[in-house]
VEXZA-765233 format. One record per residue (C-alpha): residue number from 1; x, y, z; residue in three letters. Coordinates in Angstrom, 1 decimal. Each point is the difference from the previous one (the first is absolute). Layout:
<recs>
{pos NUM, c1 X, c2 Y, c3 Z, code Ala}
...
</recs>
This chain:
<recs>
{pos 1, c1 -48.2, c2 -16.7, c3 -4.0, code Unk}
{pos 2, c1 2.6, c2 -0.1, c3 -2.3, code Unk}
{pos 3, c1 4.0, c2 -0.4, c3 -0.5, code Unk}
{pos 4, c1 1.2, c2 3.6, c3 1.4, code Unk}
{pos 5, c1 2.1, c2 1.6, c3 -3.3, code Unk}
{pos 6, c1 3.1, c2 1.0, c3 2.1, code Unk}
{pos 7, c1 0.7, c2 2.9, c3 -2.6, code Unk}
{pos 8, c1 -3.1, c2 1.2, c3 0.9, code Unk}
{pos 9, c1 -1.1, c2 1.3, c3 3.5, code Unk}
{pos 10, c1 -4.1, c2 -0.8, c3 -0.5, code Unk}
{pos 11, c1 -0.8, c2 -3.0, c3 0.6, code Unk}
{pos 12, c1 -3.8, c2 -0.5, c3 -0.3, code Unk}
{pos 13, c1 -3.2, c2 2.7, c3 -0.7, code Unk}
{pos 14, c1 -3.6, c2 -0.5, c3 1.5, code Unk}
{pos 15, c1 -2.4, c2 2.3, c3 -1.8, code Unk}
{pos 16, c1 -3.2, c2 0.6, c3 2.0, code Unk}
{pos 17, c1 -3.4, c2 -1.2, c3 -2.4, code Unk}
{pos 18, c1 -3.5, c2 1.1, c3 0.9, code Unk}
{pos 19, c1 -1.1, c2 -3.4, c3 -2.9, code Unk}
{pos 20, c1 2.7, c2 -2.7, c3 -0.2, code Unk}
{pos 21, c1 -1.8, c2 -1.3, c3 -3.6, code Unk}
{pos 22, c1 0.1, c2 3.6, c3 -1.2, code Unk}
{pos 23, c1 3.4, c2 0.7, c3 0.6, code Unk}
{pos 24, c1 1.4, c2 -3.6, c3 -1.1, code Unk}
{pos 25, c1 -1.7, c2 1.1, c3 -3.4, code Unk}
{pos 26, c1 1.1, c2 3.6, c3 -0.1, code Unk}
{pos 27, c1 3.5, c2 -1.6, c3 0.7, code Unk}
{pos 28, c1 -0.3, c2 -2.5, c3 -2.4, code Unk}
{pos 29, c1 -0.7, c2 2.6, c3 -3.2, code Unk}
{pos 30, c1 2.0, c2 2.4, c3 0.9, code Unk}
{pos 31, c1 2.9, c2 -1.9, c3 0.7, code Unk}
{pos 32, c1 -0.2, c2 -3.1, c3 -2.5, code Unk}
{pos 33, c1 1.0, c2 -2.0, c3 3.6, code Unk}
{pos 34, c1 -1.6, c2 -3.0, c3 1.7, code Unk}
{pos 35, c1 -1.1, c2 0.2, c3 3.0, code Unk}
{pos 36, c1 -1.1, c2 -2.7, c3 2.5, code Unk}
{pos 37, c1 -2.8, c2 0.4, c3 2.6, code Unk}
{pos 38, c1 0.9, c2 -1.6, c3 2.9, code Unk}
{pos 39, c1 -1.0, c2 -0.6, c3 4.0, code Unk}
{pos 40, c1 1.1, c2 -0.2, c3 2.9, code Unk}
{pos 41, c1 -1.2, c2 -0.4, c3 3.7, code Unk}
{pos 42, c1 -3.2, c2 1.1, c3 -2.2, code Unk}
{pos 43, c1 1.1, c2 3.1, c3 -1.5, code Unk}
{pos 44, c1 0.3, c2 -0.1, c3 -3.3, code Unk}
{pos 45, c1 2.5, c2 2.0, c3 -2.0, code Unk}
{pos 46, c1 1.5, c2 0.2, c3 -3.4, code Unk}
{pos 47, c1 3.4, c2 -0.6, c3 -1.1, code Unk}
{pos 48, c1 1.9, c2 1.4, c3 -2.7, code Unk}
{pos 49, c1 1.9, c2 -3.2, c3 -2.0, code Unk}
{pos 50, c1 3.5, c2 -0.3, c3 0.6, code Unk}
{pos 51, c1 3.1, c2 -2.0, c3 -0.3, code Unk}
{pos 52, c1 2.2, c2 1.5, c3 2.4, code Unk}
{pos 53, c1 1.0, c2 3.0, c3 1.1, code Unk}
{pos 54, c1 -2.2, c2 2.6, c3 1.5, code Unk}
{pos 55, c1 -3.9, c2 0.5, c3 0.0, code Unk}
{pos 56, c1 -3.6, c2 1.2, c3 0.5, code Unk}
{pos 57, c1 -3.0, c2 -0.9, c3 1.0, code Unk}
{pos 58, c1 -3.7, c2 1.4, c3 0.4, code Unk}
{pos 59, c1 -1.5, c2 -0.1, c3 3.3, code Unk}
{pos 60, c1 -3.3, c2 1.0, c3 1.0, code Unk}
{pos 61, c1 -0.7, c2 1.5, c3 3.3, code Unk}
{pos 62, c1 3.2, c2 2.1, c3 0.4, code Unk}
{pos 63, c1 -1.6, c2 3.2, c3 0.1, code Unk}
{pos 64, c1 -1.0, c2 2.4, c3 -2.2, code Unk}
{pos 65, c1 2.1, c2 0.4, c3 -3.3, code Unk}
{pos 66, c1 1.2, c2 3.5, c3 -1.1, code Unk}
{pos 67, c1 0.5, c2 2.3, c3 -2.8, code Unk}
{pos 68, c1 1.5, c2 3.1, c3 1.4, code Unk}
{pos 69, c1 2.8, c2 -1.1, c3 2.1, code Unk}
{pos 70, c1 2.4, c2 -2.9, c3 1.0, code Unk}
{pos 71, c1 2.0, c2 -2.0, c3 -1.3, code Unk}
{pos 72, c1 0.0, c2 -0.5, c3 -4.1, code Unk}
{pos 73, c1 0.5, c2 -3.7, c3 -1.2, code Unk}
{pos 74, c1 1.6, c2 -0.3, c3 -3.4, code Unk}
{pos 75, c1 -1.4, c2 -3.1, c3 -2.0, code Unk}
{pos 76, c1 2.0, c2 -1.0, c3 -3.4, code Unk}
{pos 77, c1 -1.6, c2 0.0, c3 -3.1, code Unk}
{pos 78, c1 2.9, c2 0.3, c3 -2.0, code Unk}
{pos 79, c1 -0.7, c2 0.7, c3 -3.7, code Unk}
{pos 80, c1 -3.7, c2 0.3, c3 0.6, code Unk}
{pos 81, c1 -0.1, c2 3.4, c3 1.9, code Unk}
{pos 82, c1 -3.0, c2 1.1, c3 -2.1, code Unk}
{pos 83, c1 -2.0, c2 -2.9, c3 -0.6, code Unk}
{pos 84, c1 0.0, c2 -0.4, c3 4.2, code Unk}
{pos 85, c1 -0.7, c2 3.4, c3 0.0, code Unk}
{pos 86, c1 -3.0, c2 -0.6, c3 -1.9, code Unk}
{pos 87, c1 -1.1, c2 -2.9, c3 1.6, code Unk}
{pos 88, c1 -0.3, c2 1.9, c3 3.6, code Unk}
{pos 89, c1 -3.0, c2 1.7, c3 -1.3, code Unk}
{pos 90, c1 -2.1, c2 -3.0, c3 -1.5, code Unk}
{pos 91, c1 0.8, c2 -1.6, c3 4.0, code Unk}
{pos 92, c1 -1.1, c2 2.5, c3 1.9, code Unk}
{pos 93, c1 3.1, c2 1.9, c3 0.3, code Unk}
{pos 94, c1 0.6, c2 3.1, c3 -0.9, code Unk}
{pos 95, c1 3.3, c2 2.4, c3 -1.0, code Unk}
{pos 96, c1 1.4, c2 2.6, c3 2.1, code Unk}
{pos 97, c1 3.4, c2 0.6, c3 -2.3, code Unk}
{pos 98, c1 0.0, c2 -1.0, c3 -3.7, code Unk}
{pos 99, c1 3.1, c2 -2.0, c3 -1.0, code Unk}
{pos 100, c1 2.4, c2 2.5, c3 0.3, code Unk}
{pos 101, c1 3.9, c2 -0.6, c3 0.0, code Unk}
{pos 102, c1 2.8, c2 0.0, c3 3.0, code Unk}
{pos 103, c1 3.3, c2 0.6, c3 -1.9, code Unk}
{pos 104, c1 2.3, c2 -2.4, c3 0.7, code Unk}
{pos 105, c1 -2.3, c2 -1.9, c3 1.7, code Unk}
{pos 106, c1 -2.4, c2 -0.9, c3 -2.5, code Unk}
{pos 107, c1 -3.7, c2 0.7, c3 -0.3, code Unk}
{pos 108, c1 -3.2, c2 -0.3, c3 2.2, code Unk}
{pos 109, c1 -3.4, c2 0.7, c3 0.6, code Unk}
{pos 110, c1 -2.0, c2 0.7, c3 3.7, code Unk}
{pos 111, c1 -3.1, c2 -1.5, c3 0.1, code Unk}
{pos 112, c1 -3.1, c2 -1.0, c3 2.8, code Unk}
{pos 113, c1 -0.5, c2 -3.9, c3 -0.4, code Unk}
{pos 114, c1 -3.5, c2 -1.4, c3 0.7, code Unk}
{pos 115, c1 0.3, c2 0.3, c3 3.6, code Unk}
{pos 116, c1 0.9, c2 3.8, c3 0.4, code Unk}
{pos 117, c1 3.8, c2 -0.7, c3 0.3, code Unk}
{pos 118, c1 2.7, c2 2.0, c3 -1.8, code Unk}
{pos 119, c1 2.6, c2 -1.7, c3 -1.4, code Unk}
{pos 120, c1 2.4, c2 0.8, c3 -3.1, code Unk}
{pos 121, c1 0.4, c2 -2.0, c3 -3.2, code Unk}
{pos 122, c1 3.5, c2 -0.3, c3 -1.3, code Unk}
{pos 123, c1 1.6, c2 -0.9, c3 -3.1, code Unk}
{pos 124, c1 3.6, c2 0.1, c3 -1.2, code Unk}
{pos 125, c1 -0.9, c2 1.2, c3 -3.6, code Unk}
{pos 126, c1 -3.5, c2 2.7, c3 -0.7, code Unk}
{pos 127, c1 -1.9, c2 -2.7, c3 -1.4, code Unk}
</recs>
């Protein structure tokens, strides 16, 4: 796990996968991230690169991932809103809100990932 941000109350995210390679690679377009596969007590999980701070990580096994309720996980893809909105289609995702904007609070777009979760991709700027 990662240095805890103290500025910001989450620490760390698992997101349930049904198929770990899938969703490193869905991950890895969408987000323009690395992302290391890694085990442990033999499970193996994926981790999203990072210096410090706090994280994420793919785990499979966790139950079953969902695209109606819970909580939404914002990734950043600052200045690349669009292009990571395209990119959720040609990985299996697929779009639930186009890139749409939140005021003050810049712009984002809901999506299903690979796996069937929901989560939000957010940018500072619409593109």
């Amino acid at each position: 796990m990662s240095d805890a941000n103290a500025l910001n109350p989450v620490v760390w995210v698992d997101l349930p996968v049904v198929d770990l390679t899938r969703a490193v690679a869905f991950y890895q377009a969408v987000l323009a991230v690395e992302i290391e596969t890694q085990s442990f007590d033999g499970a193996a999980f994926a981790v999203f690169k990072h210096n410090s701070g706090n994280g994420a990580c793919l785990v499979p096994g966790l139950g079953a991932p969902t695209a109606e309720d819970g909580p939404l996980v914002y990734f950043n893809v600052d200045g690349r809103l669009s292009a990571a909105t395209v990119a959720v289609a040609a990985h299996g995702g697929r779009v639930l809100e186009e890139p749409h904007s939140m005021g003050p609070h810049g712009w984002r777009a809901v999506v299903v990932d690979s796996e069937g979760n929901r989560i939000a991709l957010h940018s500072s700027t619409e593109n």
